[in-house]
N, CA, C and O atoms as a printed pandas DataFrame, in Angstrom:
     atom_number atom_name residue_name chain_id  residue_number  x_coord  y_coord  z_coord
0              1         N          UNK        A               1   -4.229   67.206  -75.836
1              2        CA          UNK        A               1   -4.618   66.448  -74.648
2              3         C          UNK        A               1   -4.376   64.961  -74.916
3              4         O          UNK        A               1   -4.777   64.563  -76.010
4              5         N          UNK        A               2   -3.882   64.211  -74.233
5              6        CA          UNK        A               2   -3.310   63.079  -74.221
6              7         C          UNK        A               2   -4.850   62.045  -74.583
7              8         O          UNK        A               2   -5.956   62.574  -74.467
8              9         N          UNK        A               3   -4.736   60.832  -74.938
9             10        CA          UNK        A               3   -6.041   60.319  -75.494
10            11         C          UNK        A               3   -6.012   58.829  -74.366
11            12         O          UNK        A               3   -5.006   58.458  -73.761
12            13         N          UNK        A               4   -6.971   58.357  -74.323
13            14        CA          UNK        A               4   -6.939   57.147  -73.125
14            15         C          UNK        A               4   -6.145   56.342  -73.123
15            16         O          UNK        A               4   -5.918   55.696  -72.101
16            17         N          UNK        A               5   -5.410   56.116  -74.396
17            18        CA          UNK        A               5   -4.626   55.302  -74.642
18            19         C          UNK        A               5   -3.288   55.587  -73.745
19            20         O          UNK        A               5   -2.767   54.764  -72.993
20            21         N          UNK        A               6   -2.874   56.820  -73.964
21            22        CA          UNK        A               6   -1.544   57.196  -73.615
22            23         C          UNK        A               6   -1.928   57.301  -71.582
23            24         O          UNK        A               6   -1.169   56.979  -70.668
24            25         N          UNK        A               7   -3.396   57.882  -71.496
25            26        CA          UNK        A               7   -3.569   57.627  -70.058
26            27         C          UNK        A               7   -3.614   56.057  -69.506
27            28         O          UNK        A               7   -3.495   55.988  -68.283
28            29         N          UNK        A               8   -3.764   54.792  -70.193
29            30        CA          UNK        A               8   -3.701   53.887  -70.055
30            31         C          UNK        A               8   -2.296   53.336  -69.897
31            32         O          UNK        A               8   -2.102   52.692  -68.866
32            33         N          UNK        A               9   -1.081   53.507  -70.908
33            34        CA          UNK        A               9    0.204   53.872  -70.937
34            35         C          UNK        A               9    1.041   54.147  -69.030
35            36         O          UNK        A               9    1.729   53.627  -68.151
36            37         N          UNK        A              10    0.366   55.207  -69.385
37            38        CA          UNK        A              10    1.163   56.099  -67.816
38            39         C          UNK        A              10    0.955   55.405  -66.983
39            40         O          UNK        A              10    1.814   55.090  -66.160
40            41         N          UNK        A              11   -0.531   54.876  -66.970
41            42        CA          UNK        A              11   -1.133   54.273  -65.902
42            43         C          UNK        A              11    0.114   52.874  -65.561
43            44         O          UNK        A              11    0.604   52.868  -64.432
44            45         N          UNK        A              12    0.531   51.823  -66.509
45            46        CA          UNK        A              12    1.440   50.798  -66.936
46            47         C          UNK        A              12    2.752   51.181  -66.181
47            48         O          UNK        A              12    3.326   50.269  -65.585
48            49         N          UNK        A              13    3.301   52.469  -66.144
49            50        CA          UNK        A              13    4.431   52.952  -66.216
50            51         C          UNK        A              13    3.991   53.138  -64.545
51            52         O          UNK        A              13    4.827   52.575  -63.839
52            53         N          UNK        A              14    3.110   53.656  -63.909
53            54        CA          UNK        A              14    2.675   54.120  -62.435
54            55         C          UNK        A              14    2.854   52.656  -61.737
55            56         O          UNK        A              14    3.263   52.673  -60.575
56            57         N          UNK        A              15    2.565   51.298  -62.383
57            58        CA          UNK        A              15    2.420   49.821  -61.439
58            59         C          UNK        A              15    3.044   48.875  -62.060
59            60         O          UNK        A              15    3.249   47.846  -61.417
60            61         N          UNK        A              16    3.466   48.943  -63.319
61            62        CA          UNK        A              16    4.391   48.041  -63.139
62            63         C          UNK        A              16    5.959   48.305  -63.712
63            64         O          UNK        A              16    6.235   48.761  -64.822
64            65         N          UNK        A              17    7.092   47.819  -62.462
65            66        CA          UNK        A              17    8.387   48.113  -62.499
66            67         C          UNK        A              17    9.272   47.690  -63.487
67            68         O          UNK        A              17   10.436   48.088  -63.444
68            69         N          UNK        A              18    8.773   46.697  -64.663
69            70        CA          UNK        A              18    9.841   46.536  -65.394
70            71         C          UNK        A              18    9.528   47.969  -66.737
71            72         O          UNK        A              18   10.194   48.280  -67.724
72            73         N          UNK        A              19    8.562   48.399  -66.314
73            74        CA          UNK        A              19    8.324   49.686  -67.713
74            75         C          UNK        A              19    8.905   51.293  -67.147
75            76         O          UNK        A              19    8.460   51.733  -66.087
76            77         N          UNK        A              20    9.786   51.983  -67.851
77            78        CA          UNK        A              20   11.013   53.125  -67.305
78            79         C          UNK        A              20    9.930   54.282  -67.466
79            80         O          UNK        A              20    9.405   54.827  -66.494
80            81         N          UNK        A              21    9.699   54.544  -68.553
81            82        CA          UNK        A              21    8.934   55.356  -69.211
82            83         C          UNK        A              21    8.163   55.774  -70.378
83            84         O          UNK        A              21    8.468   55.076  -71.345
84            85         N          UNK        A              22    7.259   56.670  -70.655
85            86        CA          UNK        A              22    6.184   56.898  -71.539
86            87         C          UNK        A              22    6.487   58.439  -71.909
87            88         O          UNK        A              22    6.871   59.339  -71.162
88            89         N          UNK        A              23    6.154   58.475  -73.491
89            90        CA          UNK        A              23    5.899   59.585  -73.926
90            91         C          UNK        A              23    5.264   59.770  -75.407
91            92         O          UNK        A              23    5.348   58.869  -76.242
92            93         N          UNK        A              24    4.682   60.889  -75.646
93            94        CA          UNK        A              24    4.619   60.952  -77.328
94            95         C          UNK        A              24    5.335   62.111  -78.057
95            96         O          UNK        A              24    5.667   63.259  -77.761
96            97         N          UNK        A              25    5.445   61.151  -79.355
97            98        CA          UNK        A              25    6.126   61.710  -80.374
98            99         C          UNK        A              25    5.204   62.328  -81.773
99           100         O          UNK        A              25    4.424   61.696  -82.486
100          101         N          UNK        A              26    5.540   63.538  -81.849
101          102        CA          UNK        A              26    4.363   64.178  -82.614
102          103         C          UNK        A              26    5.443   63.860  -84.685
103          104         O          UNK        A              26    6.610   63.535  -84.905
104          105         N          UNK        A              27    4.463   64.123  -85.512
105          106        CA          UNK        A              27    5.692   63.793  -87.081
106          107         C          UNK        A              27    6.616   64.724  -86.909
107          108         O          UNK        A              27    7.563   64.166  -87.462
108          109         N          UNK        A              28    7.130   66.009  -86.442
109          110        CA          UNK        A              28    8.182   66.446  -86.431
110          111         C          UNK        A              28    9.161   66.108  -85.210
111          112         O          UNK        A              28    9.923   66.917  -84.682
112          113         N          UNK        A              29    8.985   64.632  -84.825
113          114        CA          UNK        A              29    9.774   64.363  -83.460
114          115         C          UNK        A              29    9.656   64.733  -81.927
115          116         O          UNK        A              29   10.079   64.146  -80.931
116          117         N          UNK        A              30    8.942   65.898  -82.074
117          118        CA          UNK        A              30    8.949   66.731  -81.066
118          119         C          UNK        A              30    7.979   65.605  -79.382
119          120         O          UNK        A              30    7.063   64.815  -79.154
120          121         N          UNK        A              31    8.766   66.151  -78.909
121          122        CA          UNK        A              31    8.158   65.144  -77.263
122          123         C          UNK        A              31    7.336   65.505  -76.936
123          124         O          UNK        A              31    7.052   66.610  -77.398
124          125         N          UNK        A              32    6.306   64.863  -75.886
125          126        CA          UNK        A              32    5.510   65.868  -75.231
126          127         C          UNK        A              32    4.943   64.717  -74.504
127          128         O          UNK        A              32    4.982   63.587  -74.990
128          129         N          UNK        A              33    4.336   65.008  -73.174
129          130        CA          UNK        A              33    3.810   64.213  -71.996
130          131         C          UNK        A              33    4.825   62.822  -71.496
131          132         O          UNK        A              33    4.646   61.610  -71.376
132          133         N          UNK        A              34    5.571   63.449  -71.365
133          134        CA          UNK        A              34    6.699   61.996  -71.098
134          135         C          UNK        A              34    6.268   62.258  -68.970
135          136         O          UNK        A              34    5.959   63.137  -68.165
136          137         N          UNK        A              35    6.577   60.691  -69.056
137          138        CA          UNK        A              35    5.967   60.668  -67.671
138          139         C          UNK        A              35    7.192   59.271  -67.329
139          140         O          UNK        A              35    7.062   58.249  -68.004
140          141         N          UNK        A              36    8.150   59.329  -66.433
141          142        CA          UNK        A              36    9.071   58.763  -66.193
142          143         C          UNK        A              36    8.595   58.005  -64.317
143          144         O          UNK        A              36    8.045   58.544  -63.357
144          145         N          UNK        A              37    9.019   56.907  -64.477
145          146        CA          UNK        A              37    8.618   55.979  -63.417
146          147         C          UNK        A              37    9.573   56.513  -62.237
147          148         O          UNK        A              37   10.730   56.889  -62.426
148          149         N          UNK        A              38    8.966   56.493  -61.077
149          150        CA          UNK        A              38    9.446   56.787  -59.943
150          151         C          UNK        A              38   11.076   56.332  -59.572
151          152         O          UNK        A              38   11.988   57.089  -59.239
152          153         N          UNK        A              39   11.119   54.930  -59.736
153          154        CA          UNK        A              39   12.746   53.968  -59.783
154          155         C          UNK        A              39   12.836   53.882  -60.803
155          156         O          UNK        A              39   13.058   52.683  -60.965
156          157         N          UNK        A              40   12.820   54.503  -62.064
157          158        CA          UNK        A              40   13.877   54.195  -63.241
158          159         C          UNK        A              40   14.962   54.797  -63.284
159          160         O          UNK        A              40   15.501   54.600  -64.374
160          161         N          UNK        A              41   15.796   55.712  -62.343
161          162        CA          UNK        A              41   16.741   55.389  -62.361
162          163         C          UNK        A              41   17.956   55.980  -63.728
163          164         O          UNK        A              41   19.095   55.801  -64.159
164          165         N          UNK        A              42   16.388   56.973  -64.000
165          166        CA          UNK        A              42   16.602   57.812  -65.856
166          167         C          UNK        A              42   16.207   59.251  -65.357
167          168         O          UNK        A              42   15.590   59.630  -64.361
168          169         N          UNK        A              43   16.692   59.804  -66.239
169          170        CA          UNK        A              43   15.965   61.447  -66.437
170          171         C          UNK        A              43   15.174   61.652  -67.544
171          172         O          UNK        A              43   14.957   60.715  -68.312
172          173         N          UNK        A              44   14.611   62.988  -67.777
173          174        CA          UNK        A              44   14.584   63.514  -69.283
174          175         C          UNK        A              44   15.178   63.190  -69.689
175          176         O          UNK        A              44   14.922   62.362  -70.563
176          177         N          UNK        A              45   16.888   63.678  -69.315
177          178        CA          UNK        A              45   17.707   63.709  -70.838
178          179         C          UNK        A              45   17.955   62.521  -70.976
179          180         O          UNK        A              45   17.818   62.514  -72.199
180          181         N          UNK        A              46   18.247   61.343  -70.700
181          182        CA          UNK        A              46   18.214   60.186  -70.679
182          183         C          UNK        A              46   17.129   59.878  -72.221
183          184         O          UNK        A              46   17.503   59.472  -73.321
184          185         N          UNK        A              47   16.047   60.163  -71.871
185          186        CA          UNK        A              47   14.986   59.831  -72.838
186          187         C          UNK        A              47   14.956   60.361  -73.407
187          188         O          UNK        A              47   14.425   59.803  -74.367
188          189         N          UNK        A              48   15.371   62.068  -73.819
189          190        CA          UNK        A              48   15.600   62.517  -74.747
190          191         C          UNK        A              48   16.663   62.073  -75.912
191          192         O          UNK        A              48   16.549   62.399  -77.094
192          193         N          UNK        A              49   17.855   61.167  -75.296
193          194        CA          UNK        A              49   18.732   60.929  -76.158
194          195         C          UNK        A              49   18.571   59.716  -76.688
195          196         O          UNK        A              49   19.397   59.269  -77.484
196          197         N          UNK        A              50   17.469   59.024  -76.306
197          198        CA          UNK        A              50   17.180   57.814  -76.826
198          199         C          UNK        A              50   16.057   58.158  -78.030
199          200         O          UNK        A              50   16.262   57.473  -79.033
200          201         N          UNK        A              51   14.784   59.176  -78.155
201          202        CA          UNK        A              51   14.434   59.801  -78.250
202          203         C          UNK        A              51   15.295   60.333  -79.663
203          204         O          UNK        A              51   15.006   59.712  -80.686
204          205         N          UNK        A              52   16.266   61.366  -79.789
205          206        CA          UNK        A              52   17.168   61.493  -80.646
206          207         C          UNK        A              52   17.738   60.701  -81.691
207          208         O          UNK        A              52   17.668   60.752  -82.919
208          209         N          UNK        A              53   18.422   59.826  -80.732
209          210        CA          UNK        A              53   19.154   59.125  -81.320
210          211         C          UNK        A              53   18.491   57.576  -82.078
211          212         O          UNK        A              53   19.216   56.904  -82.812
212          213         N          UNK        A              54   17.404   57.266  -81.847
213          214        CA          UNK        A              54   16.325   56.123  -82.688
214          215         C          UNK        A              54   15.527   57.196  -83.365
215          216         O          UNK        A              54   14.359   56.811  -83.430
216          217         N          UNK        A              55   15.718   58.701  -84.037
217          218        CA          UNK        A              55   14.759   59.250  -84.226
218          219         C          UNK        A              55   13.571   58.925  -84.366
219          220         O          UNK        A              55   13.141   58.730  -85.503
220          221         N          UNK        A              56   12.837   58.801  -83.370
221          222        CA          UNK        A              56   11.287   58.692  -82.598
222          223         C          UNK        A              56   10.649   59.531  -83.251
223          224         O          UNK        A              56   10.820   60.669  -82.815
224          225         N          UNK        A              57    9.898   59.454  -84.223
225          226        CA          UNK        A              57    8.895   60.373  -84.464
226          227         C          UNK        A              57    7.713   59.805  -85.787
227          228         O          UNK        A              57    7.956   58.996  -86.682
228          229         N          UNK        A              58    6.414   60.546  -85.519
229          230        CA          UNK        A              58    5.486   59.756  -86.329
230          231         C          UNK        A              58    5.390   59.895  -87.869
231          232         O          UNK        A              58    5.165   61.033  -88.283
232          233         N          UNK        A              59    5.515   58.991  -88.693
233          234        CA          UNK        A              59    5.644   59.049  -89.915
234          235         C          UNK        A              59    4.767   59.313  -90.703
235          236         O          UNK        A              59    3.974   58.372  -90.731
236          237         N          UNK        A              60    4.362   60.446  -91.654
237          238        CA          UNK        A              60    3.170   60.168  -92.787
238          239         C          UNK        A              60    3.534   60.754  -94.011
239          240         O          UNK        A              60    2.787   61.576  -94.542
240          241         N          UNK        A              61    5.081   60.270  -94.742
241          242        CA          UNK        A              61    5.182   60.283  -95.557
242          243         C          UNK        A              61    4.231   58.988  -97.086
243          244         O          UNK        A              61    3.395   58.092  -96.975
244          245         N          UNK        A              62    4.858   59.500  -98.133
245          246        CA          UNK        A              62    4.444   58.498  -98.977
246          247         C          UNK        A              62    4.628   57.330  -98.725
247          248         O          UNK        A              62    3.676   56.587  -98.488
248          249         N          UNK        A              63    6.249   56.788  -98.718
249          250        CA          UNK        A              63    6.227   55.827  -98.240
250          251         C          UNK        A              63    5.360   54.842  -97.443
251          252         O          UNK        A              63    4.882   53.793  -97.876
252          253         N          UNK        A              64    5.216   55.429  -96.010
253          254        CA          UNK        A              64    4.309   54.771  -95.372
254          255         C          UNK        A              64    2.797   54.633  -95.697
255          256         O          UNK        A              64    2.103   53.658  -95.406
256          257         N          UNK        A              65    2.422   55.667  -96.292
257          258        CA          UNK        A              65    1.135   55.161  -97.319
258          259         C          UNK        A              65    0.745   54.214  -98.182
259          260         O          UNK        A              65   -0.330   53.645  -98.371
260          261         N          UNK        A              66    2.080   54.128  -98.798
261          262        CA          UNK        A              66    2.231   52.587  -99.873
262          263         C          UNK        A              66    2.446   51.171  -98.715
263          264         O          UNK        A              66    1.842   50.139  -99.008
264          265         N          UNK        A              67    2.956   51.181  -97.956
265          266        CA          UNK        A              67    3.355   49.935  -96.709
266          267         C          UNK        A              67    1.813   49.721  -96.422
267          268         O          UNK        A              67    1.210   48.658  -96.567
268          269         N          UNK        A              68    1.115   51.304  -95.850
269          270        CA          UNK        A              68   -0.287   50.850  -95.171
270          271         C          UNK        A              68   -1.170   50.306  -96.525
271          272         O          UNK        A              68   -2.176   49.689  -96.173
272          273         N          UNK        A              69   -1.077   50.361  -97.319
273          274        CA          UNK        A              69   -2.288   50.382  -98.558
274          275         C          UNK        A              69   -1.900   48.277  -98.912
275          276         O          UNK        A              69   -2.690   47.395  -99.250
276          277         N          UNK        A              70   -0.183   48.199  -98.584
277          278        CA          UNK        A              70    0.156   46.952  -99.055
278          279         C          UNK        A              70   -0.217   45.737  -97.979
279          280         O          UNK        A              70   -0.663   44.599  -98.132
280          281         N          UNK        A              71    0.198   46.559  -96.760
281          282        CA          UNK        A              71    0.380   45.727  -95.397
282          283         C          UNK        A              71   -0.949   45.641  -94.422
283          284         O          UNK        A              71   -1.549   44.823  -93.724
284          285         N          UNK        A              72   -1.020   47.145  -94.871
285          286        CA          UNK        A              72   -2.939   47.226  -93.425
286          287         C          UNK        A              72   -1.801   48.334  -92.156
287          288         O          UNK        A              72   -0.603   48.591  -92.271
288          289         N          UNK        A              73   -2.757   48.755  -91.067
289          290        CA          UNK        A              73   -2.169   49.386  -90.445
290          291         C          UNK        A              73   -0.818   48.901  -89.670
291          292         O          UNK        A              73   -0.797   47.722  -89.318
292          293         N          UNK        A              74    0.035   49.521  -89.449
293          294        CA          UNK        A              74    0.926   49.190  -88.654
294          295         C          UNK        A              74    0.806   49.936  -87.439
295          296         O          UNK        A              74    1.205   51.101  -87.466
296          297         N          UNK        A              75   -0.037   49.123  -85.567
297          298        CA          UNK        A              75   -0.355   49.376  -84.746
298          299         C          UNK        A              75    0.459   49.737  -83.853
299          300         O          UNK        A              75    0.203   50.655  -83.074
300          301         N          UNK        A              76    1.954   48.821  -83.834
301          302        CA          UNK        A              76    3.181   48.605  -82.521
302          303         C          UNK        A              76    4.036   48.040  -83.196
303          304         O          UNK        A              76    3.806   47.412  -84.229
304          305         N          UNK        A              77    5.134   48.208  -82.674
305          306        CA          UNK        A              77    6.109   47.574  -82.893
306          307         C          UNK        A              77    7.300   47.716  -81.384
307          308         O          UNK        A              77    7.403   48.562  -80.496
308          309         N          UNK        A              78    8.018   46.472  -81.680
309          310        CA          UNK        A              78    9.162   46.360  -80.466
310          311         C          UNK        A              78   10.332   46.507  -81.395
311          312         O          UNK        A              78   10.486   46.055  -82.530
312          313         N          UNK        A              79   11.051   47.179  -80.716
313          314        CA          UNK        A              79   12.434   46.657  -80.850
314          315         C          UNK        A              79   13.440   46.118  -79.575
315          316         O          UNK        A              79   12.936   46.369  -78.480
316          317         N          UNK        A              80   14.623   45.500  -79.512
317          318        CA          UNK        A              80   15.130   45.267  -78.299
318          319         C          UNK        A              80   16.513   45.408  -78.181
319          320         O          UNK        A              80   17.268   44.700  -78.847
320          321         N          UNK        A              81   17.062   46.547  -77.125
321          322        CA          UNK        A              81   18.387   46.640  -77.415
322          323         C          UNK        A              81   18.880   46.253  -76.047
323          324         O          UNK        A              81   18.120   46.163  -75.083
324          325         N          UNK        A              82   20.315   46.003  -75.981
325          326        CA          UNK        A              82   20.993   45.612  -74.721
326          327         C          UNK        A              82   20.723   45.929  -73.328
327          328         O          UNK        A              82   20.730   45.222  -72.320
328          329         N          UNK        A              83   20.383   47.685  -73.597
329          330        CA          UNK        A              83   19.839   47.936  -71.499
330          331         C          UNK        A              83   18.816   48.414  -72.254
331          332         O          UNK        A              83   19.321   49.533  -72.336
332          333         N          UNK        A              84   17.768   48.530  -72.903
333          334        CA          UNK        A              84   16.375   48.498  -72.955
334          335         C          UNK        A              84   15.234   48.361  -74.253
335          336         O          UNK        A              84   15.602   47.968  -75.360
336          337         N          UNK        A              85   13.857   48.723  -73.972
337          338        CA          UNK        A              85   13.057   47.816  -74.907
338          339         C          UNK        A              85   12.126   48.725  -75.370
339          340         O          UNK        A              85   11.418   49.300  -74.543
340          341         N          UNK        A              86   11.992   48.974  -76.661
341          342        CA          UNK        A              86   11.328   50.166  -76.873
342          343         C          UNK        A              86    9.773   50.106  -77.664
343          344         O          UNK        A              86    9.826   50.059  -78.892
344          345         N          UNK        A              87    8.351   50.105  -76.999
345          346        CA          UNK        A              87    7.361   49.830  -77.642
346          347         C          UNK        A              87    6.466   50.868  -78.363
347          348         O          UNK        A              87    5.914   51.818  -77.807
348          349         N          UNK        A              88    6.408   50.596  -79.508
349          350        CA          UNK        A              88    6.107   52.161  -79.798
350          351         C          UNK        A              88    4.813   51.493  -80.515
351          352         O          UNK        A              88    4.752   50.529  -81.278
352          353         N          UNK        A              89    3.692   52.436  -79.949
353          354        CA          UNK        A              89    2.517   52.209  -80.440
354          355         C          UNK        A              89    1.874   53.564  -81.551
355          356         O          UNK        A              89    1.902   54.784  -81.388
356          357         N          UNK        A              90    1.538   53.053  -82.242
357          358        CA          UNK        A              90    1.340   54.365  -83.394
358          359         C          UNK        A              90   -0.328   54.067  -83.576
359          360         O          UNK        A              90   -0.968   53.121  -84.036
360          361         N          UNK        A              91   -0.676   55.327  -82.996
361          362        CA          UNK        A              91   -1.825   55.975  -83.156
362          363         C          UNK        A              91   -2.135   56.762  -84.468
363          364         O          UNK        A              91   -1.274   56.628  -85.338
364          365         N          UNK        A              92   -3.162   57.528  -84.767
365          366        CA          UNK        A              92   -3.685   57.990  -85.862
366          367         C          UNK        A              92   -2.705   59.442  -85.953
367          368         O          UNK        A              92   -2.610   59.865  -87.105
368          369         N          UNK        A              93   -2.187   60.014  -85.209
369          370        CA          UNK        A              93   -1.483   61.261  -85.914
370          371         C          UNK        A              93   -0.469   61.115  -84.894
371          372         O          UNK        A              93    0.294   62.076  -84.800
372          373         N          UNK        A              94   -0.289   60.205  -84.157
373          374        CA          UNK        A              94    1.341   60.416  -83.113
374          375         C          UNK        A              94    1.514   59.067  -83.113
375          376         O          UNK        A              94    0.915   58.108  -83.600
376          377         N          UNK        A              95    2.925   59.308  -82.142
377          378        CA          UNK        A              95    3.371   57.332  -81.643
378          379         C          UNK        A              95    3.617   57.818  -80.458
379          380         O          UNK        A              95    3.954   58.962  -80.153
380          381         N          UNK        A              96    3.385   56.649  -79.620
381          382        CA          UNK        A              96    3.503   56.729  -78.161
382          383         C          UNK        A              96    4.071   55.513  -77.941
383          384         O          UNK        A              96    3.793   54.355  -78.251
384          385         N          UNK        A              97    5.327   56.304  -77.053
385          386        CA          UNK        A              97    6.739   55.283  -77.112
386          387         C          UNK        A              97    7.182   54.779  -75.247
387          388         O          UNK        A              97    7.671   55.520  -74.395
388          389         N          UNK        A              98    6.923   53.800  -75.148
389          390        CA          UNK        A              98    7.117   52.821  -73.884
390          391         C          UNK        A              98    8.602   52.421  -73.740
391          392         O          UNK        A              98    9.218   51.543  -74.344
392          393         N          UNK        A              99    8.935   53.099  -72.993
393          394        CA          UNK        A              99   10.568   52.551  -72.675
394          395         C          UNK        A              99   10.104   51.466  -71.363
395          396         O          UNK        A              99    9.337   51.647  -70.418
396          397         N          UNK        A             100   10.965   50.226  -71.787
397          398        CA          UNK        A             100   10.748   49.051  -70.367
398          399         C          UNK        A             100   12.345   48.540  -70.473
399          400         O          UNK        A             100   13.064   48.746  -71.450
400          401         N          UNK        A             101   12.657   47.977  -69.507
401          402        CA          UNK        A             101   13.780   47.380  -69.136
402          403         C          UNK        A             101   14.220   46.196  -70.196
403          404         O          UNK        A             101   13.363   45.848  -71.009
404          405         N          UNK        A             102   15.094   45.766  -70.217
405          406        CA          UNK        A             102   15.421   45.222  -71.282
406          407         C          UNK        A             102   15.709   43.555  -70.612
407          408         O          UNK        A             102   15.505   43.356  -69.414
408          409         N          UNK        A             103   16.157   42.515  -71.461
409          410        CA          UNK        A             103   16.425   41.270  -70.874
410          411         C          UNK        A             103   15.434   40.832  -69.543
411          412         O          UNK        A             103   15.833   40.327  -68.494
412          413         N          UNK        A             104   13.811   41.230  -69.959
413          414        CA          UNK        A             104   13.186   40.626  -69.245
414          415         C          UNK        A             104   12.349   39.743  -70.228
415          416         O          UNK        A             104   12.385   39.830  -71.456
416          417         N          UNK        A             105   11.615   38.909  -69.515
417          418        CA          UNK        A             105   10.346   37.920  -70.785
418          419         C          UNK        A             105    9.770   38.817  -71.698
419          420         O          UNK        A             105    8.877   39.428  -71.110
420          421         N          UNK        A             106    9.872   39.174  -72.861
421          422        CA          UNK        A             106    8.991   39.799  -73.531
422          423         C          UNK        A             106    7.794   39.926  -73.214
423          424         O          UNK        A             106    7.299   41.008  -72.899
424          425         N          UNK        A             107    7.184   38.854  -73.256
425          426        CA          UNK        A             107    5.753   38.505  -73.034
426          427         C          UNK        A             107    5.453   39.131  -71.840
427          428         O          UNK        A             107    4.291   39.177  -71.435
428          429         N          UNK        A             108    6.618   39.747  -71.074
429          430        CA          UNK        A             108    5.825   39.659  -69.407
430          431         C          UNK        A             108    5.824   41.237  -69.199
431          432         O          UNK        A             108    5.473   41.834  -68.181
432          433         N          UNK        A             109    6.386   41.883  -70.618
433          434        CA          UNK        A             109    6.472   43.427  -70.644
434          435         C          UNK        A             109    5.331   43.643  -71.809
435          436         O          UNK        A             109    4.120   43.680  -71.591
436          437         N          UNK        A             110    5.867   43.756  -72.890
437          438        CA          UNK        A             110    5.554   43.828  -74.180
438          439         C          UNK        A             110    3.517   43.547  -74.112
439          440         O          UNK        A             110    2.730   44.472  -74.310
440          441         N          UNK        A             111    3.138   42.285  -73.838
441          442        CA          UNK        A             111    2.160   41.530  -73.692
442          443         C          UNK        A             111    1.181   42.027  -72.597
443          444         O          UNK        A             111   -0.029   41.844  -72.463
444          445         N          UNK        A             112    2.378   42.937  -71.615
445          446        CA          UNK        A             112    1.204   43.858  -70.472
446          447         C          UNK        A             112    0.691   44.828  -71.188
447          448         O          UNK        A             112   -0.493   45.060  -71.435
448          449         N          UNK        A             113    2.038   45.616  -71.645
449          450        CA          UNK        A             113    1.487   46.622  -71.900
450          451         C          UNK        A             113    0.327   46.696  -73.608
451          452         O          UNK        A             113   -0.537   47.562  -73.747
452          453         N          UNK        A             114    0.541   45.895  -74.394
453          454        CA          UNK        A             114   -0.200   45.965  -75.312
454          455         C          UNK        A             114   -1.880   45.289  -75.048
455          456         O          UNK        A             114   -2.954   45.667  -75.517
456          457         N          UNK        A             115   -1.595   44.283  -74.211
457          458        CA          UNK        A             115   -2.862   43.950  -73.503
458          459         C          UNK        A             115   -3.707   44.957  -72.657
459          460         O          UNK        A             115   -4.930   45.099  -72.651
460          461         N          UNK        A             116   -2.545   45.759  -71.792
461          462        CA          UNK        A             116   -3.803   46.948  -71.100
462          463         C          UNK        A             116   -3.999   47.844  -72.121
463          464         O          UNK        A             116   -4.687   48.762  -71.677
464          465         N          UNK        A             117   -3.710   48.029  -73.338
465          466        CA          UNK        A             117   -3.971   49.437  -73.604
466          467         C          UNK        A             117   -5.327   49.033  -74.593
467          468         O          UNK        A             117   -6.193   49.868  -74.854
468          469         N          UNK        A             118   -5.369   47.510  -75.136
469          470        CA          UNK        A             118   -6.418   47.223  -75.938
470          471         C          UNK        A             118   -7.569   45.908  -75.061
471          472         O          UNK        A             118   -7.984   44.832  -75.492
472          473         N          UNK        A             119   -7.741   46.430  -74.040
473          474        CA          UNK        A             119   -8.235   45.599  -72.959
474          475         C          UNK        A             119   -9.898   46.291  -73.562
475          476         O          UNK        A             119  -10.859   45.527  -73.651
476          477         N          UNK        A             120  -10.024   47.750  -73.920
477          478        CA          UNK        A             120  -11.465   47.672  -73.913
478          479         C          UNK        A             120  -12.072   47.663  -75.330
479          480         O          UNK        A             120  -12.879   48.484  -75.766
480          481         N          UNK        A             121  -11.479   46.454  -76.066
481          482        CA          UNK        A             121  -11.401   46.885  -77.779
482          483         C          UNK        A             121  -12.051   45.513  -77.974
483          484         O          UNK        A             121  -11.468   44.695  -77.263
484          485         N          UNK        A             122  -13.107   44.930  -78.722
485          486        CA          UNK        A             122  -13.755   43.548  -78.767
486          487         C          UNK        A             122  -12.785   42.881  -78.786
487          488         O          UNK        A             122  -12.717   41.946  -77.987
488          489         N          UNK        A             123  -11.970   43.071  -79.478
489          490        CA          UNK        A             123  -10.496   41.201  -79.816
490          491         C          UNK        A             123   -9.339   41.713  -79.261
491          492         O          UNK        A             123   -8.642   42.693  -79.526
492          493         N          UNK        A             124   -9.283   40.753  -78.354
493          494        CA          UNK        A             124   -7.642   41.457  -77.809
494          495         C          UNK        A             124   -6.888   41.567  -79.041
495          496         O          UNK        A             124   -7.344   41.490  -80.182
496          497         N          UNK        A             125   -5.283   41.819  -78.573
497          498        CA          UNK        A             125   -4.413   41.832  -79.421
498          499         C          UNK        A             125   -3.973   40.445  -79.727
499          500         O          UNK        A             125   -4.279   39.585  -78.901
500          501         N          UNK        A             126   -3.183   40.025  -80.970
501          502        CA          UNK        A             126   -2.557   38.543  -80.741
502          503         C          UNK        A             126   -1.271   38.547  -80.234
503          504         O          UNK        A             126   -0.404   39.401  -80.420
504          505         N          UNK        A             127   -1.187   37.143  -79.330
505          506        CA          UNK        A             127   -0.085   37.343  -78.741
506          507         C          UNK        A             127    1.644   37.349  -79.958
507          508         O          UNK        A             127    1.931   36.731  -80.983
508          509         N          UNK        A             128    2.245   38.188  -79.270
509          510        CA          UNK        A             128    3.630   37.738  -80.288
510          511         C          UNK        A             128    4.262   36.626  -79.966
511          512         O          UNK        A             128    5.066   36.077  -80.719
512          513         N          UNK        A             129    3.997   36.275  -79.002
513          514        CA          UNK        A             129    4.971   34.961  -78.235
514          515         C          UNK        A             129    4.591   33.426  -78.143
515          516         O          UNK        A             129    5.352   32.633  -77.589
């Protein structure tokens, strides 16, 4: 069952138009609850091959045990490619991955959506921008 977070997510993806779509990625890659915006203008397979091809999926190898033990958690991350922007927020056993349009203000995507999803958490997030 999807957790408030990811209902908070969808919710992002339901009102505002620069975000395509939402889904999660379980550690063996596998998809599940992808919820695609009315005008994006994408399909599934669309997101599946993005999906694929950035292999999307949640990590809990060693590796990342030594990063978290060195670094502290790693919550989100962006990356940004030519036609779009990929926010992947990593939760405790999945990542939940925000496709938004690309070559818009960061801040005016990135900064929504990480702001609504930690809107009911004492300290917001800090801004990246």
């Amino acid at each position: 069952m999807p957790s408030s977070s990811y209902d908070k997510a969808k919710h992002i993806v339901e009102v505002h138009e620069k975000i395509l779509a939402v889904f999660i990625v379980d550690s063996q890659g596998n998809m599940s609850d992808l919820f695609i915006a009315h005008n994006a203008n994408i399909d599934q397979s669309v997101v599946e091959s993005v999906r694929s091809y950035l292999n999307l999926r949640f990590e809990t190898n060693e590796e990342q045990q030594k990063a978290k033990q060195l670094l502290g958690k790693h919550p989100w991350a962006i990356s940004e490619y030519d036609k779009i922007r990929v926010i992947k927020i990593y939760e405790l056993n999945r990542l939940i991955v925000v496709l938004a349009k690309s070559h818009t203000s960061p801040g005016d995507v990135a900064e929504t959506v990480l702001g609504y999803l930690y809107e009911s958490d004492q300290e917001p997030p800090k801004s990246l921008f």
